[in-house]
N, CA, C and O of each residue as an XYZ file, in Angstrom:
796
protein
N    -126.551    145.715     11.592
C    -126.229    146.194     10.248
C    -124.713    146.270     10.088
O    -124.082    146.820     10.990
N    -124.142    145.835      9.162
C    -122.996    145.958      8.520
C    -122.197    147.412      8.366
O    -122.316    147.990      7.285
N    -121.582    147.874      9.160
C    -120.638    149.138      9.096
C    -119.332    149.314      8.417
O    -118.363    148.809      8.984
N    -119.167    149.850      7.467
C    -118.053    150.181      6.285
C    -117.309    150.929      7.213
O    -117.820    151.632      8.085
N    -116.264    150.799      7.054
C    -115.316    152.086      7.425
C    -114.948    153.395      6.175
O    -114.701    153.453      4.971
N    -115.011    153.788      6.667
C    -114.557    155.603      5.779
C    -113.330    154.787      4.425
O    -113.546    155.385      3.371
N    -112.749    154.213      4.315
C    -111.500    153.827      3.672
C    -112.547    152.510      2.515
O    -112.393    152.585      1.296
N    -113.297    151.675      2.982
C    -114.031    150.764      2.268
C    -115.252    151.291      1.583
O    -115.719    150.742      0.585
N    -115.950    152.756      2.328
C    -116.799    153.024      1.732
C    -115.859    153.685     -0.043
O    -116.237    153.326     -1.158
N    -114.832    154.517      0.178
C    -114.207    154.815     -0.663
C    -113.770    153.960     -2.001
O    -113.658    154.311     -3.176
N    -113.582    152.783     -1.391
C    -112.679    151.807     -2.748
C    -114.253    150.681     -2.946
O    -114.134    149.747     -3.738
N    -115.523    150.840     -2.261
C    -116.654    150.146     -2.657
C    -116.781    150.368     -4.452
O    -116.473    149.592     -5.357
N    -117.320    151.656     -4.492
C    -117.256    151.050     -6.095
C    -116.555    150.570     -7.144
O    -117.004    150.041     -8.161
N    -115.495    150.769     -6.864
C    -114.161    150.478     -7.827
C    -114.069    148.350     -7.472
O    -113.724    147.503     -8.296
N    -114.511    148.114     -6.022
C    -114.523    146.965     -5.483
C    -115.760    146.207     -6.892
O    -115.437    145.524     -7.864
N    -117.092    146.650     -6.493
C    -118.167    146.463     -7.039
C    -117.915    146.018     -8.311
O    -118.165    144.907     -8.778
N    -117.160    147.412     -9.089
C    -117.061    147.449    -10.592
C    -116.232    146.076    -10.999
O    -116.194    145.573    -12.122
N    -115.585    145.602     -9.813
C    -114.207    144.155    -10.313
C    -115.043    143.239     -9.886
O    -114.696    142.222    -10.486
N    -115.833    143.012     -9.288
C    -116.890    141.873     -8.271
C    -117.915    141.450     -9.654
O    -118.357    140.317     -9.849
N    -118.155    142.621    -10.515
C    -119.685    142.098    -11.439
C    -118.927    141.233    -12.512
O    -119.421    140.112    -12.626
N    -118.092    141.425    -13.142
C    -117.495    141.105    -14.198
C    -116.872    139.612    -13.658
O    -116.899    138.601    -14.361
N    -116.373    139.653    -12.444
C    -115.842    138.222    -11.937
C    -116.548    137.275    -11.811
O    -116.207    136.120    -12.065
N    -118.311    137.850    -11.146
C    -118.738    136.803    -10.929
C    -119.488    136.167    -12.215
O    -120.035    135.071    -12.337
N    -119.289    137.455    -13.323
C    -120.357    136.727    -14.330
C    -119.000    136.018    -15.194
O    -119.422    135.198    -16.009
N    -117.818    136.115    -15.204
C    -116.652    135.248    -15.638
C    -117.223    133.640    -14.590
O    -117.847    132.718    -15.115
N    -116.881    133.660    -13.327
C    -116.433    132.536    -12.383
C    -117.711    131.915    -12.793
O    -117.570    130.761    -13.200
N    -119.229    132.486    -12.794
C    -120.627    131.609    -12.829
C    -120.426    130.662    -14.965
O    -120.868    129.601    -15.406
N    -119.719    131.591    -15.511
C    -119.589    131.110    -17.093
C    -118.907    129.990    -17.186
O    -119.104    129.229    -18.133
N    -117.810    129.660    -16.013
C    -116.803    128.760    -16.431
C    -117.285    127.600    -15.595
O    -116.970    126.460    -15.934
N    -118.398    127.917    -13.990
C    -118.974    126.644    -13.533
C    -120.149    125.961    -14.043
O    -120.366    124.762    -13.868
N    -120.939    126.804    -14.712
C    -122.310    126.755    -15.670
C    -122.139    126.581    -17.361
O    -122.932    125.957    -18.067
N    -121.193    127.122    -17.728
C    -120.986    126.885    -18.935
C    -122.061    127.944    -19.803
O    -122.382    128.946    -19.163
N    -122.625    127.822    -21.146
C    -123.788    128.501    -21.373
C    -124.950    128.959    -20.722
O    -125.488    130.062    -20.622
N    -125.242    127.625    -20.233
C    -126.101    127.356    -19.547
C    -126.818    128.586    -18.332
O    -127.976    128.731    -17.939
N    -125.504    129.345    -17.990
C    -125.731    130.486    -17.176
C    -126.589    131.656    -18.004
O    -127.471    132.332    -17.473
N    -126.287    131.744    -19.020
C    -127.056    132.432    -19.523
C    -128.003    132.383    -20.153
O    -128.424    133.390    -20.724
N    -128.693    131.047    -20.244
C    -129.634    130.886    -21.228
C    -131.208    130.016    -19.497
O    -132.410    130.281    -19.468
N    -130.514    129.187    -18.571
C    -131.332    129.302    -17.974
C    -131.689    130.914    -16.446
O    -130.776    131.549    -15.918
N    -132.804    131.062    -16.231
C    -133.097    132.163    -15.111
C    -132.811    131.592    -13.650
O    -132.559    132.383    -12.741
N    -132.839    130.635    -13.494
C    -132.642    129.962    -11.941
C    -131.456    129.475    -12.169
O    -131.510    128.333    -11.713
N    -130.107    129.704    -12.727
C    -129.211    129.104    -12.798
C    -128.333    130.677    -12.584
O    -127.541    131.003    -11.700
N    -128.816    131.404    -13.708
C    -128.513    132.823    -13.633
C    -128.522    133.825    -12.147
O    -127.630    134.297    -11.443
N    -129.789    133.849    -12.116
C    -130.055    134.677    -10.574
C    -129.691    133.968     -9.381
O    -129.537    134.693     -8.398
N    -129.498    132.632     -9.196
C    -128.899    131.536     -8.115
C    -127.552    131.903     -7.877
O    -127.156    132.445     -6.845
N    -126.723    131.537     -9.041
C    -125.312    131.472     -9.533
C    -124.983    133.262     -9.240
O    -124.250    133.925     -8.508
N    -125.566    133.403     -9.838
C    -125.499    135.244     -9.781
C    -124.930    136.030     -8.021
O    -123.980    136.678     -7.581
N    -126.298    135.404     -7.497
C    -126.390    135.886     -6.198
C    -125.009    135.476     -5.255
O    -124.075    136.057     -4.703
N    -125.553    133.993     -5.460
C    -124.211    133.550     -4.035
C    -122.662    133.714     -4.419
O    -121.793    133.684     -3.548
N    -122.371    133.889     -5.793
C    -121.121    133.997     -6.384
C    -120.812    135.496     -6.072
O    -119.665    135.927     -5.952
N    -122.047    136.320     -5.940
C    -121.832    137.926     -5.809
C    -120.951    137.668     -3.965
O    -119.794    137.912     -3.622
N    -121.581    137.363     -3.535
C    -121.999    137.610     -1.855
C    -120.721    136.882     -1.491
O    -119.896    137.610     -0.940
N    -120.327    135.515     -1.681
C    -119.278    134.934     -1.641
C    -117.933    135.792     -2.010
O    -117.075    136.119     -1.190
N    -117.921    136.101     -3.470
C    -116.797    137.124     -3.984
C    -116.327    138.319     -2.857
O    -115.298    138.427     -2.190
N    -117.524    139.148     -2.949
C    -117.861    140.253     -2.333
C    -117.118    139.949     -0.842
O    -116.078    140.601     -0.762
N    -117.408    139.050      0.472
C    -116.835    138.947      1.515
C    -115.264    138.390      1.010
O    -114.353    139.004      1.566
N    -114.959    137.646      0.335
C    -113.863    137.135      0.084
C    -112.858    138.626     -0.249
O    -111.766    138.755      0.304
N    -113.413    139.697     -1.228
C    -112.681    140.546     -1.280
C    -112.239    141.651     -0.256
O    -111.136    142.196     -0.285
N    -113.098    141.880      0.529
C    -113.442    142.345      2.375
C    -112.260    141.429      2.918
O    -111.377    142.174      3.341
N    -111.986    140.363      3.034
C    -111.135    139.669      3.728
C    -109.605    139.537      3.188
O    -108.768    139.216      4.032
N    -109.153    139.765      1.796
C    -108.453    139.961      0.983
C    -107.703    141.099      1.026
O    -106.485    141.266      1.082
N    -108.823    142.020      0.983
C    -108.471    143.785      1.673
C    -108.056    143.732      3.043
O    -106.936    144.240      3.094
N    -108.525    143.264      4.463
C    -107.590    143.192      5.490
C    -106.060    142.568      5.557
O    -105.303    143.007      6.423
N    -105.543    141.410      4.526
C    -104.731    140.862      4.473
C    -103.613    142.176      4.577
O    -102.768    142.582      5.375
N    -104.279    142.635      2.998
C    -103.484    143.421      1.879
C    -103.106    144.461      3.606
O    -102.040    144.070      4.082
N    -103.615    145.314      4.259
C    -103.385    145.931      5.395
C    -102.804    145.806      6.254
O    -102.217    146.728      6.821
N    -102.796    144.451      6.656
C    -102.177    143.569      7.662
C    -100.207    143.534      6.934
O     -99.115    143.995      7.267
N    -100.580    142.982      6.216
C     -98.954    142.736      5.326
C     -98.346    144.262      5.042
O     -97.147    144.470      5.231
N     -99.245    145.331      4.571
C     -98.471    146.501      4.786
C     -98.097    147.136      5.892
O     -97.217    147.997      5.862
N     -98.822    146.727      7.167
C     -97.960    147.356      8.537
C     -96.636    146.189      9.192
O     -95.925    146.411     10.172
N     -96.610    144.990      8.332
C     -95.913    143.986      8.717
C     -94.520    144.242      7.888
O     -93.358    144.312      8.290
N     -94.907    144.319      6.988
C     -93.797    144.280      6.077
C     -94.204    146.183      4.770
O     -94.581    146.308      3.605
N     -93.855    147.144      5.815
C     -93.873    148.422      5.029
C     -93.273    148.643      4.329
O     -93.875    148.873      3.280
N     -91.988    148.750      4.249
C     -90.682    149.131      3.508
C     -90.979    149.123      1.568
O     -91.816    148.386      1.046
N     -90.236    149.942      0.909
C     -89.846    148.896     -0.238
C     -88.949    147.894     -0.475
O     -89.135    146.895     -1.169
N     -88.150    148.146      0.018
C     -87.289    146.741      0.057
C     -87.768    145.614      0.271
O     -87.350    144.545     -0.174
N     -88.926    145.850      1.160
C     -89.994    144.206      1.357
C     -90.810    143.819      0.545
O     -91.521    142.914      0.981
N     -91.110    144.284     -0.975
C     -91.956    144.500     -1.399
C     -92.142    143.277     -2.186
O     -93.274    142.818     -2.033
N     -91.534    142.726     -2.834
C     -91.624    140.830     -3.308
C     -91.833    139.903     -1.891
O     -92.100    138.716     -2.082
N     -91.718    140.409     -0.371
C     -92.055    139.431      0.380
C     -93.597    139.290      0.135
O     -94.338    138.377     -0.230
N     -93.791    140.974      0.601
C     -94.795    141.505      1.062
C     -95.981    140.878     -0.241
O     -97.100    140.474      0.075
N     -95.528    140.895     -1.558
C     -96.559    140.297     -2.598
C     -96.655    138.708     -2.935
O     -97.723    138.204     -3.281
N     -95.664    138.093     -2.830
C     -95.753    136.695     -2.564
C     -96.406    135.945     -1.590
O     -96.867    134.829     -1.829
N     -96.494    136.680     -0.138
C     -97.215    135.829      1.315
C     -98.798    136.481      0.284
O     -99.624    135.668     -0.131
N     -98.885    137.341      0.140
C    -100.259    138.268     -0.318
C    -100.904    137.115     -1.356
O    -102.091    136.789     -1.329
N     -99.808    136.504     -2.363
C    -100.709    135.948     -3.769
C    -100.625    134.521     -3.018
O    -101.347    133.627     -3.460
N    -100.037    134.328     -2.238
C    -100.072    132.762     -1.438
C    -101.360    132.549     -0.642
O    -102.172    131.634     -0.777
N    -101.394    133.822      0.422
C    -102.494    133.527      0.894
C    -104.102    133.749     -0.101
O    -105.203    133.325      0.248
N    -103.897    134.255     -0.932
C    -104.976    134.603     -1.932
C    -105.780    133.570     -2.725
O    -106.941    133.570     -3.136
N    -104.259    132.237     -2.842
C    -104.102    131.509     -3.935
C    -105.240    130.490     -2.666
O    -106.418    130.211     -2.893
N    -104.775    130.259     -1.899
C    -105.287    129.584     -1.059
C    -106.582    129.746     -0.216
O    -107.270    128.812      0.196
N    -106.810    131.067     -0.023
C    -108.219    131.534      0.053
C    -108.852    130.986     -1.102
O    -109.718    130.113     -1.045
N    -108.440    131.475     -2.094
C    -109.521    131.452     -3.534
C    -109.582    129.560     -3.688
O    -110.675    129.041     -3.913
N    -108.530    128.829     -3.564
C    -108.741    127.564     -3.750
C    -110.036    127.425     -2.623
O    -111.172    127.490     -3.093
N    -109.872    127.231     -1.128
C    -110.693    126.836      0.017
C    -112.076    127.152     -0.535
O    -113.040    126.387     -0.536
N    -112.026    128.450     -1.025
C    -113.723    129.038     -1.126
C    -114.187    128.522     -2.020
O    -115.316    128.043     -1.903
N    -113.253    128.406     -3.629
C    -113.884    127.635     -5.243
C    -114.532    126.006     -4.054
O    -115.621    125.779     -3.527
N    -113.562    125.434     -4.068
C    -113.814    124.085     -3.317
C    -115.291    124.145     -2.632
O    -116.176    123.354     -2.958
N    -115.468    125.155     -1.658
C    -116.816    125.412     -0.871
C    -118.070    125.752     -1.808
O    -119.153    125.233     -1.537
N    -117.961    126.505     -2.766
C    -118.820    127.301     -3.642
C    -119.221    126.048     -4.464
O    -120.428    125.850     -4.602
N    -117.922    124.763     -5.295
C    -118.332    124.030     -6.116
C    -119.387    123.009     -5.125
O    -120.438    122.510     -5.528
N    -118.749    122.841     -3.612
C    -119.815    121.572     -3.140
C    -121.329    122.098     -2.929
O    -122.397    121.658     -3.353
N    -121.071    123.007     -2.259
C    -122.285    124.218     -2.568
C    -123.046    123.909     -3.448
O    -124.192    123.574     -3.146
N    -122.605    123.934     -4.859
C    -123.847    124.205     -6.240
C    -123.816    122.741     -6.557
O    -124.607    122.368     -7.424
N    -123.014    121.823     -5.984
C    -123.558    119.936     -6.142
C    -124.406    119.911     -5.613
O    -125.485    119.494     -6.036
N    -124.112    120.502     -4.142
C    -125.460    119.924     -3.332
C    -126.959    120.451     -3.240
O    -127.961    120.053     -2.647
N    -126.706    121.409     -3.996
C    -128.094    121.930     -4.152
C    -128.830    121.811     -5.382
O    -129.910    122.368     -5.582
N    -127.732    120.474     -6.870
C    -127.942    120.592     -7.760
C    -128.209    120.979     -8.570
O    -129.185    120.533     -9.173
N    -127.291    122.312     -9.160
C    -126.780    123.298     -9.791
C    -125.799    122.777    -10.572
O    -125.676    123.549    -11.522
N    -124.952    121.775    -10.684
C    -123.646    121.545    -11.105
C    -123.736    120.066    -11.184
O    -124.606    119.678    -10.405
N    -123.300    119.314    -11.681
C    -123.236    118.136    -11.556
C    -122.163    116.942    -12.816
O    -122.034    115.719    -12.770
N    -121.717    117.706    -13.569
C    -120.778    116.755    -14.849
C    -119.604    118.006    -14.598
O    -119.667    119.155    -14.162
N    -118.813    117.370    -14.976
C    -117.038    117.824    -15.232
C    -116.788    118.543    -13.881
O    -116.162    119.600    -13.958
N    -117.098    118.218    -12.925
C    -116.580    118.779    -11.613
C    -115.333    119.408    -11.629
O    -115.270    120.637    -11.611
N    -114.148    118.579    -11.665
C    -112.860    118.781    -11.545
C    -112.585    120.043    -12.570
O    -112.551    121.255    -12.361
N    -112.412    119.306    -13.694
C    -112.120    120.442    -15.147
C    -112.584    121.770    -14.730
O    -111.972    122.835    -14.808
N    -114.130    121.469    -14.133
C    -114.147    123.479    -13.921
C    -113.987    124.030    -13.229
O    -113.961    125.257    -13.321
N    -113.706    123.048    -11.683
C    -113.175    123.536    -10.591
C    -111.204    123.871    -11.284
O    -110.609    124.799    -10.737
N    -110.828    123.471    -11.840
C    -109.316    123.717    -11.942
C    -109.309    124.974    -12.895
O    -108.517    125.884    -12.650
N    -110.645    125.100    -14.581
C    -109.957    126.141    -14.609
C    -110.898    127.462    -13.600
O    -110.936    128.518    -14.232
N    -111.117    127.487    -13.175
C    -112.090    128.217    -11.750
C    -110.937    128.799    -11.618
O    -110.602    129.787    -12.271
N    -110.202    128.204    -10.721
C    -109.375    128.678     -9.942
C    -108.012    128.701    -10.621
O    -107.387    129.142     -9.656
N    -106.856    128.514    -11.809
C    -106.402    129.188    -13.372
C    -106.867    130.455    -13.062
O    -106.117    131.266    -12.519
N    -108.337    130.798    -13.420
C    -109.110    132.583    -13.705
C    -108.834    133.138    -12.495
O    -108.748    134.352    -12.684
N    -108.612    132.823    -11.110
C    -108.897    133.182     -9.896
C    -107.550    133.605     -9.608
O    -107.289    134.699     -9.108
N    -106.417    132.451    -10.026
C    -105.344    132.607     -9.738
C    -104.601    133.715    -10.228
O    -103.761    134.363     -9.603
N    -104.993    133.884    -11.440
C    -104.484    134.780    -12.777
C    -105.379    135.977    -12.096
O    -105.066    137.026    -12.658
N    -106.081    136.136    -11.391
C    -106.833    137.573    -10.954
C    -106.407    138.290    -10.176
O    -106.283    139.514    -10.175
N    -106.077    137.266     -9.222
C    -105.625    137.569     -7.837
C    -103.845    138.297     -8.034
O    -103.424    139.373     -7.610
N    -103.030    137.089     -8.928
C    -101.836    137.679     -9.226
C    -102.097    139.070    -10.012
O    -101.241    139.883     -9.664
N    -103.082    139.658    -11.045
C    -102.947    140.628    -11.574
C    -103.295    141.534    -10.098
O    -102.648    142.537     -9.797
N    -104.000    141.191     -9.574
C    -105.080    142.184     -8.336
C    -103.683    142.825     -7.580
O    -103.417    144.017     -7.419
N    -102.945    141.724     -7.205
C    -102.164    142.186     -6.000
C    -101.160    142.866     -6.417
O    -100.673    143.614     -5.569
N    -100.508    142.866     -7.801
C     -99.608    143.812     -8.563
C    -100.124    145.042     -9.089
O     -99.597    145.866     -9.836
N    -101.159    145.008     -8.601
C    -102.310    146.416     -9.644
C    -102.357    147.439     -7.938
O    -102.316    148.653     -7.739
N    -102.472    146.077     -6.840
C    -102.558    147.123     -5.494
C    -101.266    147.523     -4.994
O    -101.133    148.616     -4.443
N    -100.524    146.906     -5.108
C     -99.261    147.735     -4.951
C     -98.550    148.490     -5.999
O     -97.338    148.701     -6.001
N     -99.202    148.791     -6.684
C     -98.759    149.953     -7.977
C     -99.698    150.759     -7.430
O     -99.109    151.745     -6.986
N    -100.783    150.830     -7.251
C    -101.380    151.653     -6.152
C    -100.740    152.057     -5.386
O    -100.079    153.054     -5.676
N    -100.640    151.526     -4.157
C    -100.369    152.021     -2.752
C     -98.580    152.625     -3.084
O     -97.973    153.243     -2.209
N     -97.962    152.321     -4.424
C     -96.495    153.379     -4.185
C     -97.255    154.495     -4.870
O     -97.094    155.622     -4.400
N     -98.130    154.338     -6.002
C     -98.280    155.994     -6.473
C     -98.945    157.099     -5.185
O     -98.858    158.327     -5.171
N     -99.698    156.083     -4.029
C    -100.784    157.242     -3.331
C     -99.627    157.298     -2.330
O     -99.731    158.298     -1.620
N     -98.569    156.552     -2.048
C     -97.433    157.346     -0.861
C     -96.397    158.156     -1.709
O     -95.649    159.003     -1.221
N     -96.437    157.756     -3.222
C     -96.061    159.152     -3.686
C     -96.468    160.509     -3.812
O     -95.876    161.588     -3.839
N     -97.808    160.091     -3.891
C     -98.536    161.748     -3.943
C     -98.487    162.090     -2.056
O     -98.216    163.232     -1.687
N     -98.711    161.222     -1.245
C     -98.584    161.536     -0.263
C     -97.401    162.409      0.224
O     -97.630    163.317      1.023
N     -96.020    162.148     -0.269
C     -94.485    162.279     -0.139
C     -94.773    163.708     -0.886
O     -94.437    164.710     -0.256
N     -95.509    163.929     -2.485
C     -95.609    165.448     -2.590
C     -96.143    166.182     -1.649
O     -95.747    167.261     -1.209
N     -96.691    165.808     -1.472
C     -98.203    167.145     -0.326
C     -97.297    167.202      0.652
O     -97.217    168.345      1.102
N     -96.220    166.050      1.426
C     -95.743    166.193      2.165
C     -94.207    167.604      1.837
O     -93.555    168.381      2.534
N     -94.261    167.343      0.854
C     -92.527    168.565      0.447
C     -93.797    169.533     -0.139
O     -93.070    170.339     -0.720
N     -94.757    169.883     -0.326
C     -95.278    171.109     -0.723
C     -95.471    171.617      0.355
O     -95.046    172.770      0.423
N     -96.238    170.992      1.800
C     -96.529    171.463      2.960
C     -94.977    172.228      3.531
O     -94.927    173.294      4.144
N     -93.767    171.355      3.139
C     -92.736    171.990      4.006
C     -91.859    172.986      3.366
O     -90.879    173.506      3.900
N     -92.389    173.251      1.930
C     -91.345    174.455      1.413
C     -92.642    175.407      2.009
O     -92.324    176.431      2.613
N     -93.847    175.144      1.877
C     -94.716    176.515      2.564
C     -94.450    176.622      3.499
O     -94.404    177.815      3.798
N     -94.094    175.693      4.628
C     -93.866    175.901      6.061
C     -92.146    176.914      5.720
O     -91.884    177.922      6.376
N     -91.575    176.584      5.054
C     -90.100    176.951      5.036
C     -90.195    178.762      4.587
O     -89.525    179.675      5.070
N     -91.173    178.834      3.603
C     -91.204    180.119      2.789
C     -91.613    181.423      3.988
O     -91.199    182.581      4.039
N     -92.541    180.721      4.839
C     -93.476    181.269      5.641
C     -92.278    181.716      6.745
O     -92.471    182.790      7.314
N     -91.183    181.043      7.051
C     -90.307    180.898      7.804
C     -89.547    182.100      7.467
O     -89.587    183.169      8.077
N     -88.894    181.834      6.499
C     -88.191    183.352      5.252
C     -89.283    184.441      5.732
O     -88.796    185.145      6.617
N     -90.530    184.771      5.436
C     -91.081    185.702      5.307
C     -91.158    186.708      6.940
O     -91.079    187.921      7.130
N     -91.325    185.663      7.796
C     -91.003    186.178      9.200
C     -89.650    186.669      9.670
O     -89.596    187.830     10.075
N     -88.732    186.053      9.667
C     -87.265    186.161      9.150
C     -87.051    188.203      8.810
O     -86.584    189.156      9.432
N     -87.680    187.989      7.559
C     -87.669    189.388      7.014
C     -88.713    190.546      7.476
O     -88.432    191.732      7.298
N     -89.669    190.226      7.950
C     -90.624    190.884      8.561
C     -89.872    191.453     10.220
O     -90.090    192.545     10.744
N     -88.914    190.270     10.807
C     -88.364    190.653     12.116
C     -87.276    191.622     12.076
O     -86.944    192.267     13.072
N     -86.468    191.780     10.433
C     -85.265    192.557      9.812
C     -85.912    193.810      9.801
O     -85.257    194.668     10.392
N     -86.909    194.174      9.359
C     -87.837    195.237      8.779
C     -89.021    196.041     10.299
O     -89.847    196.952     10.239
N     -88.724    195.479     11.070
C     -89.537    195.829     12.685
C     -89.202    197.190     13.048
O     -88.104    197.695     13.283
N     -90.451    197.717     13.047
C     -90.170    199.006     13.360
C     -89.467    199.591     14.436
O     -89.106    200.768     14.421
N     -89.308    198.992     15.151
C     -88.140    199.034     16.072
C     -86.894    199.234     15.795
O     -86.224    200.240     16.026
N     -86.429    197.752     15.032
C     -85.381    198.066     14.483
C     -84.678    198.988     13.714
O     -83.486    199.262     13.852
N     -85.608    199.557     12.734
C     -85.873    200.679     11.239
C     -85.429    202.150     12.537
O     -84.429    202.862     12.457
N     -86.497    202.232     13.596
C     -86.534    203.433     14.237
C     -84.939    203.449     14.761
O     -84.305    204.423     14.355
N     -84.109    202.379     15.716
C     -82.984    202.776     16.109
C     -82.131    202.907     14.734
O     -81.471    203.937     14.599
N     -82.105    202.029     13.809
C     -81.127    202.349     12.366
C     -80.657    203.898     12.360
O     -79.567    204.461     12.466
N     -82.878    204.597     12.071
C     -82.422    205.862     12.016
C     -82.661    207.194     12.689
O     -82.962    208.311     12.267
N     -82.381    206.594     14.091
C     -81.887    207.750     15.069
C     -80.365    207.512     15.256
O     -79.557    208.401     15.525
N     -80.104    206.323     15.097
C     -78.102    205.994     14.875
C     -77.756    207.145     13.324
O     -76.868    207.998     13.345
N     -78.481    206.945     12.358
C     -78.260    207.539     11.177
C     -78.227    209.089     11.606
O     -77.245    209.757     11.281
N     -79.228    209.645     12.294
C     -79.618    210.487     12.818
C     -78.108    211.626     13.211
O     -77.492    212.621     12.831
N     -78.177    210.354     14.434
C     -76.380    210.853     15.470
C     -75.303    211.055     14.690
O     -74.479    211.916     14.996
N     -75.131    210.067     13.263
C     -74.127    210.589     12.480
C     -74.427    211.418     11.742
O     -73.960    212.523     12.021
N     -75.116    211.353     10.760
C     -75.065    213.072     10.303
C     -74.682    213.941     10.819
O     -73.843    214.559     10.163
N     -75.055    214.585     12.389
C     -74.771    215.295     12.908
C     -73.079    215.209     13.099
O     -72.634    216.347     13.248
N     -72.310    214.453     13.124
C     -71.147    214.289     13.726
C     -70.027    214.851     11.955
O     -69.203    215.746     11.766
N     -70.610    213.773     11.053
C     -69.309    214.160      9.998
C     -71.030    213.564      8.853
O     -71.985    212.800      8.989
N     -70.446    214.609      7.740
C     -71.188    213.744      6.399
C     -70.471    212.227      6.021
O     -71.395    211.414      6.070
N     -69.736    211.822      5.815
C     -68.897    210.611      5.077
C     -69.369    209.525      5.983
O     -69.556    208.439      5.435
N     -69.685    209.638      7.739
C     -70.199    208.729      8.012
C     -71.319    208.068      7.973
O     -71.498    206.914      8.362
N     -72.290    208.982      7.380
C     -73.881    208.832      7.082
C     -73.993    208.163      5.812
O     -74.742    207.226      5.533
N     -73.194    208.729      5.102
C     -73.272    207.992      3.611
C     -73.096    205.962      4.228
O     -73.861    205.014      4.406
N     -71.457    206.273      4.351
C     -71.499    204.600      4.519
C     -72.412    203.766      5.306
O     -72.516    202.564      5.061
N     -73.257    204.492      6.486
C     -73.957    203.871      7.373
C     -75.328    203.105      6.191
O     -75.732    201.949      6.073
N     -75.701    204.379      5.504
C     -76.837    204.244      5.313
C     -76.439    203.283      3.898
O     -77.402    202.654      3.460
N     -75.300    203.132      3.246
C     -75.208    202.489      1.832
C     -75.673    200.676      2.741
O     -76.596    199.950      2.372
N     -74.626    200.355      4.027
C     -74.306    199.303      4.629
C     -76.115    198.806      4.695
O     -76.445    197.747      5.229
């Protein structure tokens, strides 16, 4: 059985929600009407375009991971999205290519090959470039919120710091010698008790 990690089970539906709409775009532009008006063209087209998409985006998502421990920085951040829409561009070409011989050979497809394989991959290309600018507008807002939690954790750590600070000023220890010293002067002159105790 297939095991998600904690991080994929998380971004699955949001994955899902971009996967249904693509594949019923990518099956419209290799089928034409036709996708929707025949049932074995529909549920065929449907399926392997799901399953295909679906791993392609699984493999897309390791890239995207791979390139952020390679190239972290912001300053890297046009490398880091260019190798990303290159290798994307080129995934998505290899797989359209596989998917179109795919639905020839099982005769699913068969007139304007080219034309819909090119604009196929136009929609794919144009997806992928929106995808990978949409995930790194992501990943700076969640290391921004990360960067808050991180300065909220350390003014509490800091406050907590202050509060001990003043708790060690205030030790009954300390308070008790203050005023048995306070104590010793009184006894000696009034004028020195005053200033002790104003200080």
């Amino acid at each position: 059985m297939l095991k998600l990690s904690g991080n994929i089970k998380r971004t699955l539906p949001l994955m899902l929600l971009g996967i249904i709409p693509f594949t019923v775009l990518l099956n419209w532009i290799i089928f034409g009407s036709a996708y929707f008006s025949s049932a074995r063209l529909g549920l065929a087209g449907s399926g392997i375009t799901f399953l295909v998409i679906f791993f392609v985006f699984l493999l897309c998502r390791q890239i995207i991971l791979l390139l952020r421990l390679r190239f972290p920085s912001d300053d890297q951040f046009i490398k880091r999205v260019f190798i990303q829409v290159l290798l994307f561009l080129l995934i998505s070409g290899v797989v359209l290519v596989g998917v179109f011989s795919l639905y020839r050979s099982i005769g699913l497809i068969d007139s304007l090959y080219e034309t819909k394989l090119t604009w196929a991959f136009i929609a794919t290309g144009i997806i992928n470039i929106f995808l990978s600018f949409l995930n790194e507008a992501l990943n700076v807002l969640d290391r921004w919120n990360t960067g808050l939690k991180e300065t909220e954790q350390l003014k509490r750590t800091y406050k907590q710091g202050q509060l001990v600070g003043l708790k060690s000023q205030i030790n009954p220890h300390v308070l008790f010698n203050s005023l048995n010293s306070l104590s010793g002067l009184i006894q000696e002159t009034q004028k020195r008790p005053n200033d002790f105790s104003t200080k």
